[in-house]
C-alpha angles and dihedrals in degrees: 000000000000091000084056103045086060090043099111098242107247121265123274127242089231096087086048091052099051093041090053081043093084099042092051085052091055089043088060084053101051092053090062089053080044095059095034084058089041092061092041090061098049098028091089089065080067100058108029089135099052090042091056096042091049097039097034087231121157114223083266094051087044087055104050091040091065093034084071082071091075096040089065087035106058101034088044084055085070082050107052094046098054090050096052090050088052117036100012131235112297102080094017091065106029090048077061097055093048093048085052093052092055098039092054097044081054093048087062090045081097091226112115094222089056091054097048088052096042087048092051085045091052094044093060091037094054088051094075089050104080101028089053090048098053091038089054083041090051089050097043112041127038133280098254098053088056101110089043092056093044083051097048087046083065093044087072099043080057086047082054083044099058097035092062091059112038103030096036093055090055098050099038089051095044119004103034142006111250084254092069093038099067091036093054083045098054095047087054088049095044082057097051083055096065090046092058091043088050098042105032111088142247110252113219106222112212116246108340120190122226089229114107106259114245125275117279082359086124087079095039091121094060089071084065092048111039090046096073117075092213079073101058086041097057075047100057086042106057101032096055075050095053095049098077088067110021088054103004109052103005090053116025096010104100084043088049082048101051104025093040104036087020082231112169108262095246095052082040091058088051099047090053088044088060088060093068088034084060088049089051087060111026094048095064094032096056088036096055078046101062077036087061107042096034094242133102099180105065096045090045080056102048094047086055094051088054092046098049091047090056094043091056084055103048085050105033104038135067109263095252094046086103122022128271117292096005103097091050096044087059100043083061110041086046089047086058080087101077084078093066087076080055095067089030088063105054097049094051083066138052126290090238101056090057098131096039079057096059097037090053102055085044088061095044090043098048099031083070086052095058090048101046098038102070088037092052089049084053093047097054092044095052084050089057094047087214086310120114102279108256129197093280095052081055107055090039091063093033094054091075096057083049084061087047098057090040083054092045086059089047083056091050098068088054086055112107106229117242108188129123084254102051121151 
């Protein structure tokens, strides 16, 4: 009893929480960057029509012109998570969010060389959203809500997603022209900048010297990284995941709609804007689940399985085979399983190379997507042979996103799991 009453009491968890308090606070800011980017990116599937009349673009040319988008963003995800890694979040983040302002005030200008620069722009300021978000998550929640905060960080870029359908089609047809649309946009986003800039705080870095870093020592943590093949793997993954709605629904998914179904485009825009609503729902919900049973495989799994099967369905079956909405709804909650990789990723490597894992499995997702993107839009077109795309032309081309996702699941069972269960 004597030895214990001089024992120092151990410390309390109170320090840890308000230190964690201000991180948790820019994290909530940086979801809002992260949905702002989100409905950049999908606000143009909205206003294709609009877009080609005012560039002069052919379906082609439009394609290619938005693909730039994923080339800045994912080599700006190496970037971005190098940066965080190095010099923290305050200026990386809010320097993002700034780049994505300018680059969507240029996109409403109406010259096509404006809006090539201002999509290349929005593509490398939308790369330090989501790795700052999951870097200012890692520091301010616990270690084992990670997968449901990575998946809640996704949750806001859907509701982005959905936003810039949905909400975009109603105020460029009836409150503002799509000019006025990107240039309001970019001023909001310009302010959410400052107030990252302003609440995110200053990491303390244990210990700098005051010699230059060596040269290219910025990415050294991607050696660590890009060196282990469970990396490229969470990569491959996620990325053939991702295609279905970063190609499939946010591009081409209103024409599929109207030209396929022959669905009126309003009720077109709300039944694409169901596809990011499912994600809002089905990304935390899938990630508190591996959360809850300490495995990530078997839930990953499960979610591709889903995703394949309605797929199948959009491109295989008549359009009024399901009812309205239903189909879309579950494309989105099962693709809520491409995040798993995301937490996958970043405990196959090593707790200090957080951000450069993010960042790398940013650059291999959306890299894919800037490749496939222009090609699937040659591809479509070559299926047309200069004629309105019909149904056929469709599942042809859809056909090929359906064989990602069932490769995706064949990569699944060479990840390495990663729960708090794990065999």
């Amino acid at each position: 009893m004597p030895a214990n009453i001089n024992t120092p009491p151990p410390p309390t968890r109170k320090p840890t929480t308000s230190s964690q308090t201000p991180y948790i606070i820019a994290w909530f800011l940086c979801l809002v960057f992260y949905l702002l980017q989100y409905s950049t990116r999908s606000a143009p599937s909205v206003m294709v029509s609009e877009l080609v009349s005012s560039f002069g673009l052919t379906t082609v040319g439009l394609g290619s012109l938005l693909g730039l988008y994923y080339y800045t963003y994912s080599f700006c995800s190496i970037i971005s998570g190098a940066a965080v890694d190095r010099w923290g979040a305050k200026y990386t983040i809010s320097f993002g969010a700034l780049v994505l302002a300018v680059g969507t005030c240029l996109f409403g200008w109406g010259e096509e060389w404006m809006a090539s620069l201002g999509r290349l722009m929005q593509g490398a300021g939308s790369a330090f959203a989501f790795v700052g978000a999951v870097y200012l998550a890692a520091r301010g929640f616990p270690k084992k809500y990670l997968a449901t905060a990575v998946g809640a960080t996704q949750c806001a870029g859907m509701l982005g997603g959905a936003m810039g359908q949905s909400t975009v089609a109603w105020l460029i047809h009836g409150v503002i022209n799509w000019h006025f649309y990107w240039i309001d946009t970019g001023l909001l986003i310009a302010l959410i900048a400052v107030f990252l800039f302003v609440m995110t705080p200053q990491e303390k870095k244990a210990d700098t010297t005051h010699v230059a870093p060596a040269s290219g020592s910025m990415f050294a943590p991607y050696k660590s990284v890009l060196t282990n093949p469970q990396s490229y793997l969470c990569g491959l993954c996620a990325g053939l995941l991702f295609l279905p709605t970063t190609v499939g629904s946010m591009t081409w998914g209103i024409t599929f709609l109207t030209q396929s179904w022959h669905v009126g485009y309003h009720e077109a825009v709300m039944r694409a804007a169901m596809v990011p609503v499912g994600w809002m729902f089905g990304c935390p919900a899938l990630g508190y689940l591996t959360d809850k049973i300490g495995r990530r495989k078997p839930v990953l799994l499960g979610g591709i399985i889903v995703m394949a099967l309605t797929v199948a369905a959009i491109i295989y079956l008549p359009g009024n085979t399901f009812p309205p909405y239903v189909l879309a709804l579950l494309l989105g909650f099962s693709s809520g399983a491409a995040m798993i990789p995301y937490t996958i990723i970043k405990e196959v490597n090593a707790d200090d190379v957080k951000g450069s894992a993010t960042g790398a499995i940013n650059f291999l997702v959306f890299v894919m997507s800037a490749i496939v993107s222009p090609l699937f839009a040659a591809f479509l077109q070559h299926l047309g042979h200069g004629r309105p795309l019909n149904g056929a032309d469709f599942t042809e081309g859809f056909s090929f996103g359906l064989a990602g996702i069932v490769l995706a699941g064949v990569l699944t069972f060479l990840l390495r799991e990663t729960g708090q269960k794990k065999p």
